[in-house]
C-alpha positions, 0 to 999 in steps of 0.5 A, spaced: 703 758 474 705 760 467 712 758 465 711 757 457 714 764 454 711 767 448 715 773 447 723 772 450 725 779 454 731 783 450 735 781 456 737 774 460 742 772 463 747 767 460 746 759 463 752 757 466 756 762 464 762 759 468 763 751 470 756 750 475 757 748 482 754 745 488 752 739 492 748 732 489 746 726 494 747 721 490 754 719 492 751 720 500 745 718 499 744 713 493 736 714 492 733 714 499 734 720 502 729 724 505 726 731 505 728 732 512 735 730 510 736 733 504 735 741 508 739 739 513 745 739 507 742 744 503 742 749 510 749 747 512 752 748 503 748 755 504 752 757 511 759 753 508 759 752 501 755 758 498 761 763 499 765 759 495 759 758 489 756 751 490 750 754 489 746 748 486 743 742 491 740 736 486 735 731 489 738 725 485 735 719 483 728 716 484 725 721 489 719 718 486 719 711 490 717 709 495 722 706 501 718 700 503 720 692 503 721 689 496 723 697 493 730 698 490 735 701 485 731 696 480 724 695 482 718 696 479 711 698 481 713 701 487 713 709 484 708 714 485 706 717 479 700 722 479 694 721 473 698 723 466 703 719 468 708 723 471 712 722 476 712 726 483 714 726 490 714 720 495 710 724 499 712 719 505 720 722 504 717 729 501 711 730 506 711 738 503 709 734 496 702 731 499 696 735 496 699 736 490 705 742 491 711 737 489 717 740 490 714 747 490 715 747 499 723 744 497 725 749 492 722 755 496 726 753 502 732 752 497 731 759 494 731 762 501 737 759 503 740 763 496 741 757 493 738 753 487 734 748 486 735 741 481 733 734 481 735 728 477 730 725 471 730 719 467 729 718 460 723 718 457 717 715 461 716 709 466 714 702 465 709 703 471 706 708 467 705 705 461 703 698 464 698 702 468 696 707 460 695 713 464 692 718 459 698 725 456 697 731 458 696 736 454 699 743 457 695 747 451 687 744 454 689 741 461 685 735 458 687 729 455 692 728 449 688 728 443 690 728 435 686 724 429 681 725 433 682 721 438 686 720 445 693 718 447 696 714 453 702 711 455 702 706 451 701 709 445 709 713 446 713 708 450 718 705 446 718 698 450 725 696 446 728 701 448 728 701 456 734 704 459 740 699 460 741 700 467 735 701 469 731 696 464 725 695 469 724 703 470 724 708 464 723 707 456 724 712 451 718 716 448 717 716 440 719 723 439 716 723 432 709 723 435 706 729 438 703 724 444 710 723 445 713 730 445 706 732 449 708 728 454 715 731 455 713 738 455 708 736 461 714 734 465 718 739 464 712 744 465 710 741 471 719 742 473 718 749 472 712 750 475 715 747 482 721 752 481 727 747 479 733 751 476 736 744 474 734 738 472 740 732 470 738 728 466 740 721 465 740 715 461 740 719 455 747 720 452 753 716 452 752 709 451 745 710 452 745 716 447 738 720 445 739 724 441 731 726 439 730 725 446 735 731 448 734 735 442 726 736 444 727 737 451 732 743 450 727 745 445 722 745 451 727 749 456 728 754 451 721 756 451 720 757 459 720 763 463 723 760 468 731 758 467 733 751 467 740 749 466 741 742 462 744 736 464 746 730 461 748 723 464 751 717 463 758 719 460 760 712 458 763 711 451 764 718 450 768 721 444 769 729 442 764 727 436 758 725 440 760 730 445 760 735 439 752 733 437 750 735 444 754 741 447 750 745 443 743 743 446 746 742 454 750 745 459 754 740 463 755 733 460 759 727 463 764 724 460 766 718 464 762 713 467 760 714 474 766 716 478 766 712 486 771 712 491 778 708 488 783 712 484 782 707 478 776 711 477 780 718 478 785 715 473 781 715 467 778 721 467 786 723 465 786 721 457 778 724 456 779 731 459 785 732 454 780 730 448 775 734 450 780 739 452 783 739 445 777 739 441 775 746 444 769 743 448 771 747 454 766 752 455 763 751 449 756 755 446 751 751 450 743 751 451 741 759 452 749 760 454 756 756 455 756 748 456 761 744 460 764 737 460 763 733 466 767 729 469 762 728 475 761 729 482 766 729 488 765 722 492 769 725 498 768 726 505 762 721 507 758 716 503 754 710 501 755 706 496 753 705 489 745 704 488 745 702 495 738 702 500 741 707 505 745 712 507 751 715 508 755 710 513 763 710 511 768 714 509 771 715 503 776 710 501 782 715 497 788 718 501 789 725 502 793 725 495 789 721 491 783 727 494 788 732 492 790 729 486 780 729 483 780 736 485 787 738 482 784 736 475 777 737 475 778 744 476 784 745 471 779 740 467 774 746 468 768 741 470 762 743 473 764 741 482 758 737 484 760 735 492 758 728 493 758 728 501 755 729 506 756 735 508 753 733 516 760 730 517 764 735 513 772 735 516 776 740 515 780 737 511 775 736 506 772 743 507 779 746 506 780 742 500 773 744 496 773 752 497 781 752 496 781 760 493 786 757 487 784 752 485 776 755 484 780 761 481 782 755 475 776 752 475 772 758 473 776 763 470 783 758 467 
C-alpha cells in the first residue's frame, strides 16, 4: 500500500475539528492487554459510546513486549522487533499480527465497528534495536539506508544520552539532523499507516522530555500521508503556554499535566493549567492539518489497574461520586480531548450516564 501522497487533494477534511473522543487502555490495562480484550471494549464503545462521539480506541503502551516472566513496564530485551528495528505486535497477545499484518486485522475490525483506530508510540528507537544494530529501512528502495556511500544502522541514530527518563531502559532519541535518522521515522509512521492507524500518541517527547526535533519531523512525515493520522503528544509535565505555544502548531492534543490517576490530588491540579492555556488562546488552536487541543488526560473512572502495573483491570476507581462529577465538569469546559480509561465491560450506570451527559459533551465540543 502506498501512503506517501505526491499531490494533496483540493479537498480534506479538518483533523480534530473539535476535542477528540474515545477510549484508551491504559488506565484499565496498563500494557498488557490483549487482542481479544481490546475488541471486546472496542465492540461494547461502538454499541454504547459511538452515539455520544467516542470514536477512537487507543492500544496504548507496549504493545510490543512480550507478557512472560521477567517482563515489565521497564524491562529490556523482552520486545518484538522486526529487521529495521521497528516495533511490531506481540503476536502471542496480537495473534492476527502473525505473518507480518501488524495491526492491519485490528484496525479493520476497528473501521467496521465505525470507530477508528490508535496506538501509543515511544520516542525515537529502541534500546534493544540498537543493541542488536538492526539495519534503516529506506521506504524510497525497500532496501537498506544508504548515504556517503555506505550503510546506516541503529547504532548510527540512537542517541544513548538521551534515553527517556521514565523508561531509561526502552527508547532513545534519534539524531534527527541525519537522513538515517529521519529515515528511520518515516518507516515508523509508514508502516502505521500501512496498518490503518487513524491515531498515534506519542509519548516521552514533550514536556519535561521535550523533543521538539523529534515532533517537528514527524509532523512533517504525517503531512505527506494519504491517510490521516491525528497527533498526539505526552507527557505533560512541566508545561507552560510558551512550550505549549511551540508544539500546537505541529499536533493536535497535547497534554499538559503529568498523568492523572484516581485521587482527586490529581484532579486538583489540573484547575490552575487549564486556566493558563485557556488564557493564552491555545484552546483549539491551529494544529497539524486542522485544530489542536490541550489535554488534560484520560478519564480514570469506572474499572482499573494501577499504574505501569502487569495486570489488568481488578478494582474500582477510588473517587466519589462528586469528585467523578467535578473531572468531567472540567475537562469539558476545558474543552479536552475525553479519553475514557475504563473498562468498559463492567461499565455501571452511573458511570455511562455521567460520560454521555448530552450538556456536558455540547460544552466540550462547541463552548
Amino acid at each position: 500500500m502506498r501512503v506517501l501522497s505526491k499531490t494533496l487533494p483540493d479537498v480534506k477534511l479538518e483533523h480534530a475539528s473539535s476535542p477528540p473522543r474515545g477510549w484508551n487502555s491504559y488506565d484499565s490495562f496498563s500494557w498488557t492487554i490483549s487482542e481479544e480484550e481490546f475488541l471486546q471494549n472496542a465492540q461494547i464503545i461502538s454499541e454504547r459510546l459511538l452515539s455520544s462521539g467516542y470514536e477512537y480506541v487507543v492500544v496504548d503502551y507496549l504493545w510490543y513486549r512480550r507478557k512472560v516472566e521477567g517482563a515489565n513496564a521497564d524491562s529490556l530485551g523482552f520486545d518484538v522487533i522486526d529487521e529495521w528495528g521497528r516495533m511490531v505486535p506481540d503476536p502471542d497477545r496480537w495473534p492476527s499480527s502473525r505473518g507480518g499484518k501488524g495491526f492491519t486485522e485490528v484496525a479493520k475490525k476497528v473501521h467496521d465497528m465505525g470507530l477508528k483506530f490508535g496506538i501509543h508510540v515511544m520516542r525515537g528507537i529502541s534500546t534493544q534495536a540498537v543493541n542488536a544494530n538492526t539495519p534503516i529501512l529506506d521506504i524510497t528502495t525497500g532496501k537498506a539506508y544508504e548515504a556517503g556511500q555506505r550503510n546506516w544502522s541503529s547504532q548510527d541514530i540512537g542517541l544513548k544520552k538521551r534515553t527517556c527518563s521514565w523508561m531509561q531502559n526502552g527508547f532513545m532519541s534519534v539524531d534527527t539532523t541525519l537522513g538515517a535518522g529521519n529515515a528511520f521515522l518515516r518507516s515508523l509512521y509508514t508502516q502505521y499507516a500501512e496498518w490503518g492507524v487513524d491515531l498515534v500518541k506519542h509519548d516521552c517527547v514533550f514536556g519535561d522530555d521535550l523533543d521538539i526535533n523529534e515532533i517537528s519531523v514527524v509532523s512533517d512525515i504525517l503531512k505527506q500521508l494519504d491517510q490521516p493520522i491525528l497527533y498526539s503528544l505526552s507527557p505533560g509535565t512541566g508545561v507552560t503556554p510558551e512550550l505549549a505555544k511551540a508544539v500546537s502548531g505541529l499536533a493536535n492534543m497535547y497534554r499538559i499535566t503529568a498523568d492523572d490517576w484516581d485521587s482527586w490530588g490529581d484532579v486538583a491540579s489540573h484547575f490552575n493549567v487549564s486556566r493558563d492555556l485557556a488564557a493564552a488562546n491555545l484552546i483549539g488552536a491551529d494544529g497539524l492539518l486542522g485544530k489542536s487541543w490541550p489535554d488534560l488526560d484520560m478519564l480514570p473512572l469506572g474499572w482499573l489497574t494501577d499504574p505501569a502495573a502487569n495486570e489488568g483491570p481488578h478494582r474500582a476507581s477510588n473517587r466519589t461520586a462528586d469528585e467523578q462529577r467535578t473531572q468531567i465538569t472540567l475537562w469539558s469546559m476545558a474543552k479536552s480531548p475525553l479519553m475514557f480509561g475504563g473498562d468498559v465491560r463492567n461499565l455501571d450506570n452511573a458511570i455511562y450516564d455521567l460520560i454521555t451527559n448530552a450538556v456536558l459533551l455540547e460544552i466540550n465540543s462547541f463552548s
